[in-house]
N, C-alpha and C positions, 0 to 999 in steps of 0.2 A: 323338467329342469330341477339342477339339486339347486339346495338353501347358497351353497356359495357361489353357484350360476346369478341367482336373483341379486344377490349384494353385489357381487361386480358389475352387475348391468345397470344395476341403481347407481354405483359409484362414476362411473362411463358417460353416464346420460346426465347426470346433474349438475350444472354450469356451476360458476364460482363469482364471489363478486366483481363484478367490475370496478375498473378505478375510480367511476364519478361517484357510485355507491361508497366504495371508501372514504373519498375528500367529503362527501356532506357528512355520514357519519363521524370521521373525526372533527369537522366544522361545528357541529350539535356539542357533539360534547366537551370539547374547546370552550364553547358560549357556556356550558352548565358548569363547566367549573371555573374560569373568569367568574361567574356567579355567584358561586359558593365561596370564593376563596375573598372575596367584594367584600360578601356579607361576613363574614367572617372579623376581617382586621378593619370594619367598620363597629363591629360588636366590642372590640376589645378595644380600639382609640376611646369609643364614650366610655367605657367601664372605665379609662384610663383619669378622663378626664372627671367624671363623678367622682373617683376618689380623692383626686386631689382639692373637690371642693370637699369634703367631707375633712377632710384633714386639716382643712382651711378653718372650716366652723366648728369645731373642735379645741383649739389652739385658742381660736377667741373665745370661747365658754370657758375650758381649761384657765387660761390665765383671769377671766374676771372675776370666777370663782374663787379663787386661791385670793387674791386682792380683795375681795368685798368680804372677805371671813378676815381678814388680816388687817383691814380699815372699821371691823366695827367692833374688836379686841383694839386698838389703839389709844393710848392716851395724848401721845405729842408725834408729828411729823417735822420732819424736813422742809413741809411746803409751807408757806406764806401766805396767806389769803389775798385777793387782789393782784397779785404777781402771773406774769402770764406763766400757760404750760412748761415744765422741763420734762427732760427724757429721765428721770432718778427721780426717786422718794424713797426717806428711808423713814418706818414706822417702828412705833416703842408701844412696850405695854409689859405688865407684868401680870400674868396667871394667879390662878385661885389658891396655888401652892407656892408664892411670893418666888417666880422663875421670871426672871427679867427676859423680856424676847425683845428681837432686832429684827425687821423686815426689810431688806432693800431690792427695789426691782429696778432695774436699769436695763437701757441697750448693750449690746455686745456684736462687735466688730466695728472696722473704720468705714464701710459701705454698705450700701441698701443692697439686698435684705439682710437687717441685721436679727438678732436673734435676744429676745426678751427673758431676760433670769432672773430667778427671785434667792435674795443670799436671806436665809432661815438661820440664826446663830450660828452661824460659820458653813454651813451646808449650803450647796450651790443646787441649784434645780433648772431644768430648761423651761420654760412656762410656755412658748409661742417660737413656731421657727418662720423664716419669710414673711419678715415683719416689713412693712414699709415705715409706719410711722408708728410713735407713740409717745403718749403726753398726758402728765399728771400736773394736775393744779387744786387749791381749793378755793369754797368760796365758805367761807364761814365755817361750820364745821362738815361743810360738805367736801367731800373730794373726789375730782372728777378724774374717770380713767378713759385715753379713748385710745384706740387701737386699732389700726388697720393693716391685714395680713393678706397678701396676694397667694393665691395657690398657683403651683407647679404648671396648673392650663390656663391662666394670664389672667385671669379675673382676679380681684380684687372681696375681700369683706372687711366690716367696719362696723365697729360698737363702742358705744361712748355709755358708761356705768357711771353713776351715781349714787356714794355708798356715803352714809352720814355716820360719821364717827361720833360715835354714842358714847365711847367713855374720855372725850376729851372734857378739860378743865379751863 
């Protein structure tokens, strides 16, 4: 028998799949990627969600940072001692090279989440976005900052700083 005698007779005699062979294999692989595609936009919802806590605690360091550098250059505030928390403080001091500076940090917009800015002698900065609350008070030459900023995945963070203003009079 020649060489294309054998391949036809190989081709002739070898069945082909059946249809329940097909339906399980595509059922198999149906499940493995339902699987994969699972795992997948499960991996990328927490990455989603992690970053918005990260952006969250960020915003609270960012802004208490800027404010406790800016409360311990201070000479005279806005605040009152004994008076309870307001949403504004505006801080004074005057530098090494007699530069009189202005600090005011206040809410921004008419609803929560509002957005925390600090006005640096006429210069506007964002300091905190997705702010729920925030509140400045003193107690003697302490001034208390508290701040609480919900991330974009519904949780919430909160920091209350405590900065003692060292060049008041």
């Amino acid at each position: 028998m020649s060489r294309l005698g054998t391949v036809r007779k190989l081709l002739v005699q070898t069945s082909g799949l059946t249809l329940v062979e097909v339906v399980v294999a595509l059922g198999i692989l149906s499940i493995i990627g339902v699987m994969v595609t699972n795992g997948t936009f499960q991996i990328v919802r927490i990455q989603g969600t992690w970053r918005a806590e990260v952006i969250a605690t960020k915003d609270l360091r960012h802004a208490g940072s800027y404010f406790a550098g800016d409360v311990m250059n201070a000479v005279t505030t806005t605040l009152v001692a004994g008076v309870s928390a307001t949403t504004t403080v505006t801080l004074h001091w005057t530098d090494t090279s007699n530069t009189f500076h202005t600090a005011k940090y206040s809410l921004s917009g008419t609803s929560m989440p509002y957005v925390l800015l600090r006005q640096l002698d006429g210069g506007q900065q964002e300091m905190a976005r997705e702010v729920e609350a925030a509140g400045f008070s003193r107690s003697g030459d302490t001034i208390v900052f508290d701040l609480t900023v919900q991330s974009s995945g519904g949780s919430t963070r909160s920091a209350s700083l405590n900065t003692y203003m060292g060049n008041s009079k």
